[in-house]
N, C-alpha and C positions, 0 to 999 in steps of 0.2 A: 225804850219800846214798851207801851202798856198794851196786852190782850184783855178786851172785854164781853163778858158775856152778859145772860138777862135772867135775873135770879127767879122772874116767873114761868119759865120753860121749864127752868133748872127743876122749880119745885111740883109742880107739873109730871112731871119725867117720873120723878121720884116714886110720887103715888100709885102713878099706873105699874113702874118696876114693883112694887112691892103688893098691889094688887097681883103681879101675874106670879110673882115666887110664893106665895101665900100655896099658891095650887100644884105646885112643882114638888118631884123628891131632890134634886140633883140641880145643882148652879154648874155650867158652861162657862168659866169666865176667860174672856179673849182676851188678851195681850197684844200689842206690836214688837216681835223679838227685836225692832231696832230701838225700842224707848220701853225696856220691862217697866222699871220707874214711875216714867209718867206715864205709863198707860194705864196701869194699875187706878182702881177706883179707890182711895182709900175708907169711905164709910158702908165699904158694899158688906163688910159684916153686919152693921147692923139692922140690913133689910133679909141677908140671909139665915143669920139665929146659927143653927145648929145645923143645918144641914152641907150635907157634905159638897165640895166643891171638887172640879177636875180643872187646872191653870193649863190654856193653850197659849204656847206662845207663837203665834202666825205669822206668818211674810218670815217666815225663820230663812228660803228663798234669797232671799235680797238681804240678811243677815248676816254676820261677821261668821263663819260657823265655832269659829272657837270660841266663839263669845256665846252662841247657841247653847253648847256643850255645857259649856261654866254655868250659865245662867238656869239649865234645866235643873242643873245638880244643886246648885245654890237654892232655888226658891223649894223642892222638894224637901232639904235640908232644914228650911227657917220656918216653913208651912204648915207641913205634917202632908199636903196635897202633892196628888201625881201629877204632872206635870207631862204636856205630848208636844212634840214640835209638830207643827203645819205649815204647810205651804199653797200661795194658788198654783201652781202649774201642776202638783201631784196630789193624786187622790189614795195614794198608800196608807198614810196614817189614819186614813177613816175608820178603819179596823179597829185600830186602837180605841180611838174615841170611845165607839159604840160599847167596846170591850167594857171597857172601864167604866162606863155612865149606867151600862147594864149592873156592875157588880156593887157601885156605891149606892145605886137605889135599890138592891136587895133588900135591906135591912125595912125599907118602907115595905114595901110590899109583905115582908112577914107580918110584918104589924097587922097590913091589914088584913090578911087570911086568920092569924091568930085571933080574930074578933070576932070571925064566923064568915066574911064575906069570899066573894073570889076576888083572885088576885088581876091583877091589871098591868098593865106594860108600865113601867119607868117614866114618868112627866120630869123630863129635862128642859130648862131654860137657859139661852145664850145670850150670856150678857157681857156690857164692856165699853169704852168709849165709842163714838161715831168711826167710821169705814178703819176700826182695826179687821174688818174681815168677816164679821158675823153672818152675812147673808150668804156668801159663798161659802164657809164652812155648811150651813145647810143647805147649800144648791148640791153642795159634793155627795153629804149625806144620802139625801133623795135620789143622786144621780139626773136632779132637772134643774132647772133653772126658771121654777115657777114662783120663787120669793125675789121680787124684784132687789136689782142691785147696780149699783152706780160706784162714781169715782168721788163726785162729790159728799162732803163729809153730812151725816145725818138723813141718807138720803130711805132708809128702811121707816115706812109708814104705818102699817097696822101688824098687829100681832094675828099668827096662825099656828094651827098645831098642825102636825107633821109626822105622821108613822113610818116612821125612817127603818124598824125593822120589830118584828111579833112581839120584841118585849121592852120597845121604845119608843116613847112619843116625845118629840120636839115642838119645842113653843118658840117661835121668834120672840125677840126682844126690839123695841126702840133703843138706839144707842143711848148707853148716860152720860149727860153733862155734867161734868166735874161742877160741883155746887160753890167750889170758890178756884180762881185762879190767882191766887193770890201771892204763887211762887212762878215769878215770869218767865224764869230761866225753865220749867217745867211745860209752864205755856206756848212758849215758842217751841219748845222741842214736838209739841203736838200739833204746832202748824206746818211745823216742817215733812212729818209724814201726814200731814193735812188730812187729821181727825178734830180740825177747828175751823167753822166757815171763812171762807177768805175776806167776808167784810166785817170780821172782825181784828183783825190783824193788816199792818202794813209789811206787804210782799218783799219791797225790798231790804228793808230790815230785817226779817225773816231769813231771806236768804243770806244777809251778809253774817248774820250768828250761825248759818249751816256751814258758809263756807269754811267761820274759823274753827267750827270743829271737826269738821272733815279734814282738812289743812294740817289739826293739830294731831289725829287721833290715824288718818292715813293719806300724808303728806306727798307719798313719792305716785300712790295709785290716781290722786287727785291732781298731783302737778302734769302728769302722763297721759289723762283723757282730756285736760284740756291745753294741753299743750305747752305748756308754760313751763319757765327755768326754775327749779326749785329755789327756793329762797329761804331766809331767817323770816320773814314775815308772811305775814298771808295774803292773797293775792287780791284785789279788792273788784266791782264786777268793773270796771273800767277796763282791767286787764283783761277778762274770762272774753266780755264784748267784743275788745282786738283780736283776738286769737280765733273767737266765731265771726268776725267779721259781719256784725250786729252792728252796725253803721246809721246812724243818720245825715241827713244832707249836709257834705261838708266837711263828712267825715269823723263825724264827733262818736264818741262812744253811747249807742243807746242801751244804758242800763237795767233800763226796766224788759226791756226784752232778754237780755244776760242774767237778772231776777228770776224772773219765771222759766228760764233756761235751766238752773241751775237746779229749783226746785223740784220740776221736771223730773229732769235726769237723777234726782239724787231718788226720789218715790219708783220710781221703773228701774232700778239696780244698774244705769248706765254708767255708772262712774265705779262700781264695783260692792262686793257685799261686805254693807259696812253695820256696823252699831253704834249706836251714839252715846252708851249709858254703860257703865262698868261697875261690876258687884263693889268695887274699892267705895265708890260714890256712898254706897249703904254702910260700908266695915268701918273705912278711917272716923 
């Protein structure tokens, strides 16, 4: 299975992110608590310099929550950064955000009062792979749903700033595209919570690498929504088809429907809150 992408977006991308943190005190960087790993942008240090960052881990929701827990404590740990779980159905941790995005751009704001000017509310920017969450973290902020937002991956178009409270202004971000995919196993895990357009990737092979890790990582929750005898291997979609009863004429198993079933359920937490990615992956 090869994922490909187009190195002139990619580079594209780049420029505008780093025109818009050029004007920011505070980096927002979003995560998908089910892939911390690959969701992570690894050269985003060097668009951001020195300034300080707050790591969300999103869809924490539909996340393993022990694996939440490990993972908040682990990346605070290796980082030096606070770290906030989020979710879409709850708007709780809002608080937090704001909290913390207000207290890490203090330091900017002395600066510039120590110059002789007035000070100014906090320019925070949210950044992070395509539909890890970004637009709805600021639809929650605002409390509206005036920054458009979709399911498809890259779907945020223009940037806006955002006075989400007297001493904090929000800037959207366009999602980043990872400037190489060159680690595939990394790449498919970001099809699978589909922060990668789908005509770049082949669906069924996507999902047949989700199956084997759902299978391998939580066996008994995945044999159990689709109904199926647990077994020593894993279950292939021919099987998942029979059980949904995804038939074509004849009776054959229709696959590609059992595919996008699969992918489906596993992005909507149907199959249960899982994670794909273990701090071990980073330690051993």
């Amino acid at each position: 299975m090869t994922i490909h992408w187009y190195p002139g977006h990619i580079a594209k991308a780049e420029r505008k992110l780093q025109e818009q943190i050029n004007l920011t005190d505070v980096v927002l960087e979003v995560l998908d608590a089910r892939i911390p790993i690959s969701s992570r942008y690894e050269n985003l240090g060097k668009f951001t310099g020195e300034k300080p960052r707050l790591l969300i881990l999103n869809k924490a929701d539909v996340a393993d929550p022990a694996k939440n827990s490990a993972w908040k404590t682990y990346l605070e740990q290796t980082t030096g950064q606070k770290v906030v779980l989020t979710s879409a159905s709850s708007a709780k941790d809002i608080s937090s955000i704001v909290k913390i995005a207000v207290e890490l751009g203090k330091p900017a704001i002395d600066r510039i009062v120590k110059k002789g000017r007035l000070p100014r509310p906090v320019r925070v920017i949210v950044v992070g792979m395509p539909n890890v969450g970004k637009s709805s973290i600021i639809n929650k902020l605002i409390k509206t749903s005036k920054v458009k937002t979709g399911a498809k991956a890259g779907v945020t178009r223009a940037t806006q700033w955002v006075r989400v409270h007297p001493k904090l202004e929000l800037m959207d971000s366009p999602g980043i595209i990872p400037a190489r995919l060159e680690d595939q196993t990394m790449a498919a895990k970001l099809a699978m919570v589909n922060s990668i357009g789908e005509a770049a990737y082949d669906r069924m092979e996507v999902s047949k690498s989700l199956i084997e890790l759902l299978f391998q990582k939580y066996k008994d929750s995945f044999c159990k929504y689709y109904k199926l005898e647990p077994a020593d291997e894993p279950p292939c979609l021919e099987d998942i088809a029979q059980s949904r009863k995804l038939l074509l004429s004849g009776g054959k198993p229709d696959t590609d429907r059992a595919a996008t079933l699969v992918l489906s359920d596993f992005r909507q937490g149907k199959i249960g809150r899982t994670t794909l990615e273990d701090i071990e992956q980073i330690t051993d």
